[in-house]
N, C-alpha and C positions, 0 to 999 in steps of 0.2 A: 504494500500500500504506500504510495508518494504523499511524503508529507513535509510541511512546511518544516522550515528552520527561520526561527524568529532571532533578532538581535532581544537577548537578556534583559531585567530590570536587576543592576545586582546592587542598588543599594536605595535608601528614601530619595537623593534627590538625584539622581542618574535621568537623565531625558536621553541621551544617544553617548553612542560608542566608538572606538575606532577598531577595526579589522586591523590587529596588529600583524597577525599571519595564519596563515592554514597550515594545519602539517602532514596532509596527507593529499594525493591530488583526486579530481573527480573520478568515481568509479571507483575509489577507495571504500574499504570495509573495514568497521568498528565494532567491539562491543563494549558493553556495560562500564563503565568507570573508565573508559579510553577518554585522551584527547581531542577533537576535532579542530580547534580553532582558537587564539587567543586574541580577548578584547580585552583593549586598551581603554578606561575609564577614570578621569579624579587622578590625575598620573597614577595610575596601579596598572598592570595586567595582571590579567585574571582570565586560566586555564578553565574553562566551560565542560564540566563533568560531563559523561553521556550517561542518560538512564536505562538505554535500551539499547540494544545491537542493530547493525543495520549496515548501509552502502549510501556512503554522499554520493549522489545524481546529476546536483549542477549546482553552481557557485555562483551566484546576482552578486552578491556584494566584494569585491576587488581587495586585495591588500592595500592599508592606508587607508580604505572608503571609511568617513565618519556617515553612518546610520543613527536613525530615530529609533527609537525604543519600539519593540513589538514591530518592528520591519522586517520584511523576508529580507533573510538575508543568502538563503539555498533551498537545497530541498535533499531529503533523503528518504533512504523509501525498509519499510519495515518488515517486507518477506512475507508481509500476509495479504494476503486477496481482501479487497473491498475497496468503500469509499471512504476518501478523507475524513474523519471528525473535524468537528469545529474546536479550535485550537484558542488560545488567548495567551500574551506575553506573560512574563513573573509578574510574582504582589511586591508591593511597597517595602516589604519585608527584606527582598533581598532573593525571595525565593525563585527556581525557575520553572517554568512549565514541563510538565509531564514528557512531552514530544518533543523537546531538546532533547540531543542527543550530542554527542563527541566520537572520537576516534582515539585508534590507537596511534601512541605517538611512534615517530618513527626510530628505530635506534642509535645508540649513542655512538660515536667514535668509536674504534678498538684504541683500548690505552695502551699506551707502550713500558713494558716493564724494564727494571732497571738494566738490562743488557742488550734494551731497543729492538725485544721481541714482543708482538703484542700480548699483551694481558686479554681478560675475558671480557666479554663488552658487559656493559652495564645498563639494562633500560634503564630508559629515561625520559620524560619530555621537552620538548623543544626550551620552554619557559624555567625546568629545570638544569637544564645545561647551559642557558644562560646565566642564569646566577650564580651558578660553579662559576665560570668561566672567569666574572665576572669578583667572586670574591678567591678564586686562587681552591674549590676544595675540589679535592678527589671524590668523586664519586661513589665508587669502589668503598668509602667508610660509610655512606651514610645510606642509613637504614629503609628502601624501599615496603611504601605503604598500598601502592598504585595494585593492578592486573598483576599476576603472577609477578611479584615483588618489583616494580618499577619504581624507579625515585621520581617522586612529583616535585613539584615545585616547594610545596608546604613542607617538604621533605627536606630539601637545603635551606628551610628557613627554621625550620625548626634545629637542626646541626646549628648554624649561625648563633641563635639564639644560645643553648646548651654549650658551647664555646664561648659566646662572648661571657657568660654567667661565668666561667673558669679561669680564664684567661683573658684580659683585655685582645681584643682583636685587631690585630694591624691596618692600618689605614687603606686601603682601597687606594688600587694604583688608578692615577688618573689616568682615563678614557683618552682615545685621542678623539679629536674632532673630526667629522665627514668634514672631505675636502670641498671648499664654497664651486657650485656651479657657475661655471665663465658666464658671463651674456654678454653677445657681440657689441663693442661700443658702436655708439652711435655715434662718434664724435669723429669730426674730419677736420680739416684745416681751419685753427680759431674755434670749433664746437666744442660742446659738453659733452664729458664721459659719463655715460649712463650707470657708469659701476658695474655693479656685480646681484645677482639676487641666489640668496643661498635659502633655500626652502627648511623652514624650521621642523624641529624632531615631532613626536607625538607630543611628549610631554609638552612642549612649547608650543604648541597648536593647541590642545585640552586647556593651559593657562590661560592662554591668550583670550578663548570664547568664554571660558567662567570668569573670568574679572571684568573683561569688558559688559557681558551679562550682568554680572550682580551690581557692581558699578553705574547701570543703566537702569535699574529697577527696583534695587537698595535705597531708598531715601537715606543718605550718610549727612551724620553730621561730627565734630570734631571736639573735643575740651581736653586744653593741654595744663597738666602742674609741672610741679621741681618735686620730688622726694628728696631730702635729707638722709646720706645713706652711709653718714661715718659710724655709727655704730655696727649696721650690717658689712661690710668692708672690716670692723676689725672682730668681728665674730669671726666668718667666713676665714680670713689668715690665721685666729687661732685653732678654731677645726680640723683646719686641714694639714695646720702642724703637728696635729694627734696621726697622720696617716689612716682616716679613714677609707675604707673598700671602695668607697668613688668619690674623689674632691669634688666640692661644692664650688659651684661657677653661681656668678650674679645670678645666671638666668633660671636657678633653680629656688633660688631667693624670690624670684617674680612670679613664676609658675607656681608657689606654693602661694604666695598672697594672695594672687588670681583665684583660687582653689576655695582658697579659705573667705575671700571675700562673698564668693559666691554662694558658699551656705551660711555664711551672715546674713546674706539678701535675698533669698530665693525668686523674688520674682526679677531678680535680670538675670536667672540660669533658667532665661525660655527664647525660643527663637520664635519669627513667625513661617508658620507651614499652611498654603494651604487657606488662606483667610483666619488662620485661628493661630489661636498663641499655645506651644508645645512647652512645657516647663518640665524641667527637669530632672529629676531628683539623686541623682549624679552630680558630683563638680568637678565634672570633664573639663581638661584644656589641653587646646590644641598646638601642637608648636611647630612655629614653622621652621625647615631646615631647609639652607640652602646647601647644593650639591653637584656634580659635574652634570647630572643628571637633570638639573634643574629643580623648584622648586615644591618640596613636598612638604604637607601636614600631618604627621600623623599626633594622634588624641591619644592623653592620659587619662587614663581614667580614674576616676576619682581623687583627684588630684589632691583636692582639699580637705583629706582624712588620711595621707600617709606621711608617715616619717618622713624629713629632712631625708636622711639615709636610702628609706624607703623610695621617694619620689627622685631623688638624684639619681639610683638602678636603673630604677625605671625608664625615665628619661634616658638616660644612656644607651640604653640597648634601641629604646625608637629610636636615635639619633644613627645609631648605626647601622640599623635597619634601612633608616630612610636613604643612608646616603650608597648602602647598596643595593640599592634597587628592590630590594626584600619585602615590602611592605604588601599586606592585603588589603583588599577595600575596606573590610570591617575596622582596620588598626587606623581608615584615616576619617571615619564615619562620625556624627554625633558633636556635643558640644556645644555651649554655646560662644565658646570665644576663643581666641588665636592669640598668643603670645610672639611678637614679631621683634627680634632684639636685634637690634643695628651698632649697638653700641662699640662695636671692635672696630666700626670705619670713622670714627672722629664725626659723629653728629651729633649734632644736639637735640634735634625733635625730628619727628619719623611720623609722616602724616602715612599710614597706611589704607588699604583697600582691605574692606569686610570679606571673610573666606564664605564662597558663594555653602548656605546651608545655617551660617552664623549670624549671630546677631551684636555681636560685638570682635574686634579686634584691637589691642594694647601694643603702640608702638615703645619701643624703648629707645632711647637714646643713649649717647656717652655719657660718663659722668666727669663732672667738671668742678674746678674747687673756685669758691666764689666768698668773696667775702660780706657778711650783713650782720645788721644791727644783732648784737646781743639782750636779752631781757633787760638790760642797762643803759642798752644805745653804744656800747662800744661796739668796733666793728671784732668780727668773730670769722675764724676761716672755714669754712665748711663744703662738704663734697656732697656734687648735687647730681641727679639723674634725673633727664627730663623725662617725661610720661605723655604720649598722646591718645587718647580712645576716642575712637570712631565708633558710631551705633549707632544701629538699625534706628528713623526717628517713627519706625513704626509701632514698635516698643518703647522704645524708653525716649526722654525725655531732658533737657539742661538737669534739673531739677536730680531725677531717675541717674541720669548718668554721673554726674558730681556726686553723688552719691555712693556710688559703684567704685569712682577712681580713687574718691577720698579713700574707702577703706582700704582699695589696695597700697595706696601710700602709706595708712596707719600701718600696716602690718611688715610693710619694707624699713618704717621709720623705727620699728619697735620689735628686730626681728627676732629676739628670746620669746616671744608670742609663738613663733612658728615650731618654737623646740617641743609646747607643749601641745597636748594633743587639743582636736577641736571638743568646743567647751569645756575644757580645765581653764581655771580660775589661776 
């Protein structure tokens, strides 16, 4: 029986997707928990499980094509006599339709053993030999969960993960960059050079249309302070004189105020979804990472009820996740607000753009040593970090929002607050 192949919904705000690649060509046969296809979504790819066995028939949607949600994207056909059923894309959930199917991935390289004879091959799929590749692991160690033991993807992230917990994980060799495509000048005797146009990555196409989206339809408005942050500054240098399991950066001092702010005030840990207001009961924060790969967010979750200790781990490992490409839809999902620290490039205020799904985003800036009146009127020298928050004015409000930023600056200005747990006195 010929049946559709629909482009996914694999997360609440996903509208369309990109055909990052197929891995098997048409006339290919799949079954149950095989490969077929990975789409590119939220900068994630994300390997599309198959439910059922079958033979892909024909392929509508191209490598690179960006699809609408619930789009044919092919068709494949199920080995049983009859007519199509009426079909319908994933829920809001994340979930996918029944008649999605995948393929078997194709297999891996033969590895070459230490006397440059080959080794055994090792299944695997496409999106999982990618991020081998990509973080430097052998295959051959990590534990296939796939069809007759294949390493999936979720397979080298979970290795990732179970390493970086043991051993801090080496930095990710930077990528080289695709070489810019020429475009013939235009320019002749006394004319202008046209330049050059170099067609940007996924990731850089996926940012481009959610910022300029949310940025278009987001009513943003902005309120910036100064935090007072020499107490926080000489806590953080004596902590991490102790050698604890992962030093304390600024921006875990920020991400825990954010956290903590947020179940102080429950009603700004809601976004708008939908005509209605979604609140929270998590104090998710999202943080953003920049990376060769370009720019990713993945979400702490509950940010605002762990340890110092606890949420700097934490942090750590999506940071290194993010920057290897490691990240699943779910890790960048939820939240209401984005943590965006600039302060390592010498600025002082960071007017950012709200992460399309959020209702707030916290620019951070440098901090800077400034001198002002003392409780006496002498002048006093003090180290200052600017703060800017952007948000949603569908939500909140001058009023609503100064409210929000003031507590995050109480809790940066007073940060022995964050050593203890939420509501301890």
């Amino acid at each position: 029986m010929k049946r559709k192949l629909l482009m996914p919904k694999l997360g609440l705000t996903m509208t369309e997707g990109v055909i990052a690649e197929w891995s098997i060509p048409v006339g290919g046969t799949f079954k149950t928990d095989d490969v077929l296809f990975v789409v590119e979504t939220d900068k994630v790819a994300n390997e599309i499980p198959a439910e059922s066995s079958g033979v892909l028939t024909e392929v509508v949607a191209k490598t690179g094509q960006t699809v609408a949600v619930g789009e044919v994207i092919g068709y494949w056909d199920d080995g049983i006599a009859g007519e199509e059923p009426a079909v319908a894309p994933g829920d809001a959930g994340g979930g996918l339709p029944p008649h999605i199917a995948t393929h078997m991935p194709a297999p891996a390289p033969a590895l070459q053993g230490s006397a440059g004879e080959p080794a055994a091959r090792v299944r695997s799929s496409p999106m999982a030999r990618r991020i081998a590749a990509m973080e430097n692991v052998d295959l051959a160690v990590v534990t296939g969960t796939g069809p007759r033991n294949a390493v999936r993807a979720q397979d080298v992230r979970d290795y990732l993960q179970a390493r970086a917990a043991a051993v801090p994980a080496p930095a990710s060799a930077a990528q080289p960059m695709p070489a810019p495509t020429p475009v013939p000048s235009s320019a002749g005797a006394g004319g202008i050079d046209a330049g050059e146009r170099i067609k940007p990555s996924l990731v850089q196409a996926a940012t481009a249309r959610r910022l300029t989206a949310v940025k278009q339809q987001v009513p943003h408005f902005y309120l910036a302070v100064e935090a007072e942050v020499s107490k926080l500054l000489a806590l953080r240098a004596e902590i991490n004189a102790q050698e604890p399991p992962v030093r304390l950066t600024i921006n875990h001092f920020v991400v825990a105020a954010v956290g903590r702010a947020l179940l102080d005030l429950p009603d700004a840990n809601a976004v708008w979804a939908d005509g209605e207001i979604l609140r929270f009961s998590s104090a998710d924060v999202g943080v953003a990472v920049n990376s060769d790969k370009g720019l990713f967010v993945p979400v702490l979750r509950d940010a605002g009820r762990l340890s110092l200790n606890a949420l700097a781990l934490a942090s750590s490992r999506l940071v290194e996740r993010a920057r290897a490409g490691a990240l699943t839809a779910a890790e960048m999902q939820g939240g209401a607000i984005t943590v965006s620290n600039a302060g390592m490039f010498n600025v002082k205020f960071m007017t950012p753009i709200i992460n399309p799904g959020q209702a707030m985003i916290l620019g951070v800036g440098s901090i800077s040593r400034q001198f002002r009146p003392d409780a006496e009127g002498r002048p006093a020298l003090t180290q200052e970090m600017g703060l800017v928050l952007a948000g949603d004015h569908r939500l909140l409000d001058g009023v609503s929002g100064l409210r929000f930023l003031n507590r995050v600056t109480h809790y940066l200005e007073r940060p022995l607050l964050l050593m203890l747990g939420h509501g301890d006195k």
